[in-house]
Kinemage of the C-alpha trace (Angstrom):
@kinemage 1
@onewidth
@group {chain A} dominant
@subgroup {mainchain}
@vectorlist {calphas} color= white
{ca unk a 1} P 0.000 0.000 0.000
{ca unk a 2} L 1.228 3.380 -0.994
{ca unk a 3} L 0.348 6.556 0.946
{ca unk a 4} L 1.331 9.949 0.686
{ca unk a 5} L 2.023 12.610 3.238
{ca unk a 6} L -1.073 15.304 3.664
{ca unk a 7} L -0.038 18.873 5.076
{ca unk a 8} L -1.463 19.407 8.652
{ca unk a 9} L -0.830 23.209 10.452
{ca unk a 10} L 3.677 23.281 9.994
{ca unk a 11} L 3.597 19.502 9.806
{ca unk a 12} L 2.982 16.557 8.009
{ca unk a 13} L 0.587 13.820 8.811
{ca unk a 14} L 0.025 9.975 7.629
{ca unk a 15} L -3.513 8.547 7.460
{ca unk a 16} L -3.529 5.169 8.903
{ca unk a 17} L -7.064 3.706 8.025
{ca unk a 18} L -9.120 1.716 10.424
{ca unk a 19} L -8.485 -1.583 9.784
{ca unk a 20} L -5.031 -1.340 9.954
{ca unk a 21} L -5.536 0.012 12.891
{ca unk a 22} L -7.915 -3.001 13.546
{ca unk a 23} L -4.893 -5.556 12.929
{ca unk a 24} L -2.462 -3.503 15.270
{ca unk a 25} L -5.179 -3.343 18.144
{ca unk a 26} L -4.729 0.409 18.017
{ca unk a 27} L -7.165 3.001 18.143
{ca unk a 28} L -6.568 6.922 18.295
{ca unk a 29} L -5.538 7.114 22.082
{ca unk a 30} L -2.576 4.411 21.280
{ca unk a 31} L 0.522 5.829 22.109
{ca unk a 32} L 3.299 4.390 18.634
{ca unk a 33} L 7.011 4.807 19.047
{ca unk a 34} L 8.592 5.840 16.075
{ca unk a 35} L 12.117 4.336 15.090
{ca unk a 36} L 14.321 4.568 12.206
{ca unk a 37} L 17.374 3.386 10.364
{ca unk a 38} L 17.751 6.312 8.218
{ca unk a 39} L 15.713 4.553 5.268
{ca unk a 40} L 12.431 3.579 6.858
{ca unk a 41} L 9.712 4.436 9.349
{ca unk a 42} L 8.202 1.850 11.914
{ca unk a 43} L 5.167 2.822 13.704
{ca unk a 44} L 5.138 0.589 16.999
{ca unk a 45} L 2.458 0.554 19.121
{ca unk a 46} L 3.365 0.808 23.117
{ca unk a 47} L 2.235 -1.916 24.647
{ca unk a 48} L 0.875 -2.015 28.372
{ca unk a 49} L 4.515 -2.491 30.453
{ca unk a 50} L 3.110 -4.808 33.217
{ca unk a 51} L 1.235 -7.004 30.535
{ca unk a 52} L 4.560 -7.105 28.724
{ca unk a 53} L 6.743 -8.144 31.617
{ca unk a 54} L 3.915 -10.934 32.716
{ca unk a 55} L 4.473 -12.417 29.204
{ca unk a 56} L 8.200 -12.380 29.285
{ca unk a 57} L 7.853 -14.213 32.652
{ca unk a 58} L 5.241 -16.493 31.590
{ca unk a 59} L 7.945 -17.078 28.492
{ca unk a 60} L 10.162 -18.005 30.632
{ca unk a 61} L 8.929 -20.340 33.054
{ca unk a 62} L 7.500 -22.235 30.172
{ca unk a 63} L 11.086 -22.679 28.159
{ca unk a 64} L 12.541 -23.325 31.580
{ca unk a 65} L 9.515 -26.055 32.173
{ca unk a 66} L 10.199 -27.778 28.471
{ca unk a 67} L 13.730 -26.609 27.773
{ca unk a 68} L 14.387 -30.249 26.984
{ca unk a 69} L 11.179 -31.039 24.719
{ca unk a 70} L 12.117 -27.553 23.098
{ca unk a 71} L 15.988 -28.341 22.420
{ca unk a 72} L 14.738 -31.641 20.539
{ca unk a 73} L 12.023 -30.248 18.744
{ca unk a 74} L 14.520 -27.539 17.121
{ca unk a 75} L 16.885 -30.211 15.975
């Protein structure tokens, strides 16, 4: 999909439509970080911190709970 800046006051603004929006689980009050390697944009939306860090714990416990099954399943 192609898109092309619109002018907005001294700025410029990007239209994301709703259903990309849809597929991010992002509405208008979703805060996006905005990175860059000098080429590209990415749009990320933030995430809720404390759901975050109970999936990274629930990550773990679970490889440290199969880390056997896991290692033979990736050879």
């Amino acid at each position: 999909m192609q898109k092309k800046l619109i002018k907005h006051g001294n700025s410029m603004a990007l239209i994301i439509e709703k259903p990309i929006l849809d597929l991010l689980g992002a509405d208008a009050a979703t805060p996006f970080e905005i990175t860059t390697d000098g080429q590209a944009l990415v749009l990320t939306p933030v995430r809720n911190k404390k759901r975050r860090a109970a999936f990274r714990a629930a990550l773990e416990r679970g490889n440290r709970k199969y880390a056997d099954a896991l290692r033979k399943l990736a050879e």
